[in-house]
Residue, then its C-alpha position, 0 to 999 in steps of 0.5 A: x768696421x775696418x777691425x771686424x772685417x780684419x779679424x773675419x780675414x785672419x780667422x781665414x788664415x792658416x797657422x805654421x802647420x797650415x790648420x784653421x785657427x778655429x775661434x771655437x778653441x780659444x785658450x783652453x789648450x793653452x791655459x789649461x794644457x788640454x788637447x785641442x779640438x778634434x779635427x774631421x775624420x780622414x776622408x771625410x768632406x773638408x769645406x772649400x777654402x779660398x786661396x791663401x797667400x802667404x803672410x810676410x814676415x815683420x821687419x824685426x821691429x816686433x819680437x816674441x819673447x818668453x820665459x819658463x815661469x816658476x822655473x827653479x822647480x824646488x819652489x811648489x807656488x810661484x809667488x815664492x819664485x817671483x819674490x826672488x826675481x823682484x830681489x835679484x833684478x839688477x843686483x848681486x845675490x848679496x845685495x838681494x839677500x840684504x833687501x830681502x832680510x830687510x823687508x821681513x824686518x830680519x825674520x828671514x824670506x824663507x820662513x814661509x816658502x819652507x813649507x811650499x817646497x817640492x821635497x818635505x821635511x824629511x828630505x823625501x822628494x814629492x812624486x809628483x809635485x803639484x806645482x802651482x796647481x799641476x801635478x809634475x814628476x819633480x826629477x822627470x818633468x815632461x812639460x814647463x809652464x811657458x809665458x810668452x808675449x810680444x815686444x816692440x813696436x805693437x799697433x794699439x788695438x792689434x789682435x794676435x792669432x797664435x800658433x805653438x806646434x811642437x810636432x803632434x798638432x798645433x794649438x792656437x789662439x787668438x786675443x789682443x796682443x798686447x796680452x801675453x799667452x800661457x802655455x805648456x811646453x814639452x820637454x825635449x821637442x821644440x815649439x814653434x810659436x808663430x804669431x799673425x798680427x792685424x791691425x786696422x786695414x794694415x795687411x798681417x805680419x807674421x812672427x815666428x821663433x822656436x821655444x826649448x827650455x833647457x832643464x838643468x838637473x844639479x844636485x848639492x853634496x857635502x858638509x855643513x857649509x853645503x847644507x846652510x848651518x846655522x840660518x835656519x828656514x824658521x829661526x828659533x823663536x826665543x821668550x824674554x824670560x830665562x831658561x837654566x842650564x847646570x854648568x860643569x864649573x867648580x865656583x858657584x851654584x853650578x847654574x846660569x840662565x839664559x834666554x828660553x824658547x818661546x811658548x815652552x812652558x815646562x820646567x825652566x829651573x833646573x830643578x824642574x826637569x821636563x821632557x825633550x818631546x815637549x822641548x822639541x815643539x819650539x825648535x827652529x824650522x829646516x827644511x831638513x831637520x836631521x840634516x840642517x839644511x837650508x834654504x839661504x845655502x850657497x848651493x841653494x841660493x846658487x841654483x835659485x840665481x842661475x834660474x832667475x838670470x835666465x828665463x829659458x832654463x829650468x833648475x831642477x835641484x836635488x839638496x843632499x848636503x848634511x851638517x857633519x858630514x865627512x867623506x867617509x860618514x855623509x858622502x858614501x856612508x850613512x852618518x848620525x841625524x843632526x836633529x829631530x824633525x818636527x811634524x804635524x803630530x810632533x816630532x820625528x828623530x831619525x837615528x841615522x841619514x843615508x849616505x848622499x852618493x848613494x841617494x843620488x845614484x838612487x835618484x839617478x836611476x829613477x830618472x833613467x827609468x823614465x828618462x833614458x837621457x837625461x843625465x845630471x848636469x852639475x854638481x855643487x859640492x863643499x867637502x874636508x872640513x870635517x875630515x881634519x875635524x875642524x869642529x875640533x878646532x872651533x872648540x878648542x879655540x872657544x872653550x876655556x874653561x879648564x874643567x870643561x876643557x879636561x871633560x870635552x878632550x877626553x870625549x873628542x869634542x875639543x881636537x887640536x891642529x896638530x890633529x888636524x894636519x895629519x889628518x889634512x897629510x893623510x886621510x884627506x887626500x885618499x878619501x878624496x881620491x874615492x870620492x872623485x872616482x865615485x862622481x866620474x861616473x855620474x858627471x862624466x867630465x870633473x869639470x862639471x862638479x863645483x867645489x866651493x872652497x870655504x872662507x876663513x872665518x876668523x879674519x876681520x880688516x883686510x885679513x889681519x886675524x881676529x883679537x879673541x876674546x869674549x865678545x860674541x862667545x858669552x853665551x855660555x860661561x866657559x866660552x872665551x876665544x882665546x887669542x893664541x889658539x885662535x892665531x894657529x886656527x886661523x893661520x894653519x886653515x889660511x897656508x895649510x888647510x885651504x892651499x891643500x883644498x884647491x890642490x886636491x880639487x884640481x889635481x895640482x901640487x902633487x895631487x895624482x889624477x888618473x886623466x888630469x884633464x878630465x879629473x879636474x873640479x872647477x874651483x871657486x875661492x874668489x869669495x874668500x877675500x870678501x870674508x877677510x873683511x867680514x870674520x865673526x869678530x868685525x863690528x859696524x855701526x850699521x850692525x842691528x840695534x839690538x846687537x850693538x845693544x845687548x851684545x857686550x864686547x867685554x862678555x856681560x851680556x847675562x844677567x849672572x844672577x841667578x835670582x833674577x836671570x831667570x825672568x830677565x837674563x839679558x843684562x841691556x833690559x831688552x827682550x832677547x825676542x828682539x834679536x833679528x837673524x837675518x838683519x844685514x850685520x858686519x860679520x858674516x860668520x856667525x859666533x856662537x850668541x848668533x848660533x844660540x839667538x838663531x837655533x838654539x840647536x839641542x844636538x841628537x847625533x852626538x856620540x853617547x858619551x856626550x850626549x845631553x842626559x835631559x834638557x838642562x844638562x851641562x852638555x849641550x849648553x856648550x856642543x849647541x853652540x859648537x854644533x848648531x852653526x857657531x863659526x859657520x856663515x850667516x845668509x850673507x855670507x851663504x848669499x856672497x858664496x852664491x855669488x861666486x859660483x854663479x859665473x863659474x856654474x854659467x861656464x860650465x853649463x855654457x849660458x851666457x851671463x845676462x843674455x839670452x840662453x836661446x838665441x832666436x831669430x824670426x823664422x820664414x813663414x812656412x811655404x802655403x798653397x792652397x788647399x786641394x777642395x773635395x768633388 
């Protein structure tokens, strides 16, 4: 009887704003956003009440805690979010990454959540995006779905009356306290969120905080390192059996098999052409085919971190960067597809994708129409490699074959270091001028954008660069990571290439700004000396079975018989459906087996002098490798950059690394008198 007559005297009394907390309202204004209940006309009637005291504010023994759920907002469904903030609990992105890649068995956690994003495949942003059954302008939002519950020390059986008044009425509830409460905030006003507890015959105590979310809004630019090459969302499946390639090599038959994709079944001999619509069906899945992007990306992964470590923020998260993309061609350009897009009805090929600061000032002036201030917080931004044509490097490095070598130089796939310097010497350094001018305007102060540096790849124990040599490279028969190329490579990226990224970035060494203190990127690179370990030459005894397996390091992991590869063409007898792209491995870089294993890339945006004749052309045999994520980093890699960036990103936007992002004490009850009763 006592818990009856102390709930009759809490629906008695007033909420923060002085209203009745009708039990007639329950949760539906909560739960499903509806407007409360109306209130009695102006003038009419209102019924007596008795005097009202006011309630005294708890010792600090109980507090009100909250979060914004699903809030990193590319994510439609918050299961997917959820996931990740079980991963993250406690560890690095890294380690997250490794126990994520675990529990699917090595098939990868974004293989599902690529289809529920709030951007479709083509790389169109959903307006609006209906997420987790309500519909949201993804750019603009309005409101954020709001957990919030009390913690401490709760009485058993205590019941909770509930009040969140933003300004236009307040919206109550009340149910048991040890349940927590589901609300929409909105955005830009503050809640107050003020909370009566009763227990027993124990007088009430009232709680009260203030709820803003903050909605972060950082877009990505840049190159293929941006985008996630080489991890795509859905790897490619791959059949057991064989598939022929023609080969530009003198010696033999001109032919070699190697693993085909799953479920294609057209012509795999060479001398049984089929058409590429056909082949397309069994590609890899990206969430942007034309522009390999990825959701295991640094800047991806960067975002999703910064809102799973703090829970009163929003990440809206706009993905612009494009595999091969250079200042010049990607960032104020336009710049050729990357691949074909698959759709429901089959495939899509895009000849061209825009330049991305034009699609960020279109997505800008969009959210000023309907926003006027809201402006773009952050930008993630991994730019250069392709300006000094570092896919040059990577070819020249790997093929060694002297036809194919003669063959891919004079159509510019193969580049060389010298080019590459003066490239660095000249053409780099003005167009990066450009590009900071262009992004002042949208970021204000430099500082704001985050240029994370690339890590050298070739490296393994302690720095000492990789020997070269096939393994790792055998995919194709004219690959070989000839040792003394690689040695240039690798030490002109170390003293030349990466020194001068940082000075570019930060105005430093020569590098004219116009107001240095304002022109200055922040810059990660700590990064770095975790990839000296972890090169596409390091090997582990904990390296995937299948790997150590099947993965020669003498270069005969083919069957080169020609008679036989083409129904088994692994020469370990196993399956090459067996291969795990997102197995934890020592290498962090993926080498030009992994880049076939995981997306058996066939290149659309290729000049016409090397673009592939048909399914079985000697060309693409080799630029898949060079273009479709060779020497780029695995989700692991993609995971320790993420942790890089993290701290800076926290600095920049000013959250406190695993604190609170709103500091919020209990605030005193409101002054309460008793209301003035009718004649």
């Amino acid at each position: 009887m006592s818990r009856i007559r102390s709930l009759a005297l809490l629906l008695l009394l007033t909420g923060a704003a002085g209203a009745p907390i009708a039990p007639a309202l329950a949760q539906a204004p909560l739960l499903g956003g509806s407007e409360p209940a109306a209130s009695a006309p102006p003038g009419a009637a209102q019924p007596a009440a008795p005097p009202i005291t006011a309630v005294p504010v708890t010792d600090g023994s109980i507090q009100i805690d909250w979060e914004v759920r699903n809030r990193f907002r590319l994510f439609r469904e918050e299961r997917d979010f959820r996931e990740q903030v079980e991963a993250l609990s406690g560890l690095t992105v890294l380690a997250s990454e490794q126990t994520l890649g675990r529990q699917s068995e090595g098939r990868g956690w974004a293989r599902n959540v690529v289809n529920r994003l709030c951007i479709d495949l083509a790389g169109r942003v959903n307006e609006p995006c209906t997420r987790d059954g309500v519909k949201e302008s993804y750019l603009t939002p309005t409101e954020h779905p709001v957990t919030v519950r009390l913690a401490g020390a709760i009485p058993v059986g205590a019941i909770c009356a509930w009040t969140f008044d933003d300004g236009d009425g307040p919206r109550n509830a009340t149910q048991d306290c040890a349940e927590p409460i589901n609300f929409r905030a909105r955005y830009g006003k503050p809640t107050i969120a003020s909370v009566d507890i009763t227990s027993g015959a124990d007088a009430p105590l009232r709680v009260t905080t203030q709820i803003m979310v903050r909605d972060f809004f950082i877009a990505g630019l840049g190159d293929s390192i941006g985008s996630g090459e080489g991890n795509p969302d859905r790897a490619i499946a791959l059949s057991d059996e064989g598939f022929c390639f023609k080969s530009y090599l003198g010696s033999g038959i001109g032919q070699f098999y190697r693993p085909s994709r799953a479920g294609f079944k057209g012509g795999r001999a060479c001398e049984a052409p089929d058409t590429l619509a056909n082949w397309q069906r069994y590609s890899a899945t990206w969430f942007n085919a034309a522009c390999h992007r990825s959701l295991y990306s640094y800047q991806t992964r960067t975002a999703l971190a910064l809102a799973v470590r703090h829970p009163h923020i929003a990440v809206t998260y706009l993905p612009l960067a494009c595999t091969g993309a250079t200042i010049t061609d990607g960032l104020f350009g336009s710049q050729r597809a990357r691949e074909c897009i698959r759709t429901k009805s089959g495939t899509s090929c895009p000849g061209s994708v825009d330049g991305q600061l034009g699609e960020l000032r279109a997505a800008l002036t969009a959210v000023h129409r309907r926003q006027p201030d809201r402006n773009l917080d952050l930008v993630l931004l991994s730019i250069g490699a392709n300006d000094i044509n570092f896919s040059g490097l990577v070819a020249d490095v790997i093929v060694d074959s002297p036809t194919e070598r003669a063959l891919f130089r004079r159509s510019g796939v193969i580049g060389s270091v010298e080019e590459s310097r003066t490239a660095l010497a000249r053409t780099l350094p003005r167009d990066f001028a450009r590009l900071r001018e262009a992004l002042k305007p949208m970021v204000g102060d430099l500082s704001r954008v985050v240029y994370v540096a690339y890590g050298n790849p070739a490296l393994s124990n302690r720095g000492t660069p990789c020997p070269g040599g096939p393994a790792g490279f055998d995919i194709h028969p004219s690959f070989n990571a000839d040792p003394t190329r690689l040695g240039a490579v690798s030490s002109f990226v170390d003293n030349e290439f990466l020194p001068r990224l940082k000075d570019l970035a930060q105005c430093s060494n020569g590098v004219l700004c116009r107001d240095p203190s304002s022109d200055r990127m922040t810059f990660v690179d700590s990064h770095q000396r975790a990839f000296a370990d972890h090169g596409f030459c390091a090997r582990a005894a904990t390296d995937p079975e299948f790997d150590r397996a099947c993965f020669s390091q003498n270069g005969t992991s083919f069957n080169a018989d020609i008679v036989t590869a083409g129904n088994s063409p692994m020469t370990c007898g196993a399956g090459a459906s067996n291969y795990r792209a997102y197995l934890p491995r020592a290498r962090w870089i993926r080498d030009a087996n992994d880049s076939y294993f995981a997306a058996m890339t066939y290149p659309q945006g290729l000049a016409a002098a090397i673009q592939p004749a048909d399914i079985h052309d000697a060309t693409w045999g080799v630029v898949s490798a060079v273009y479709g994520g060779a020497i780029h980093p695995t989700a692991e890699g993609h995971a320790a950059m993420a942790d890089a960036a993290v701290p800076a990103v926290e600095a920049v936007l000013s959250l406190q690394p695993g604190g609170p992002d709103v500091v919020s004490q209990p605030l005193p009850p409101p002054a309460v008198t008793a209301p003035a009763t009718t004649e």
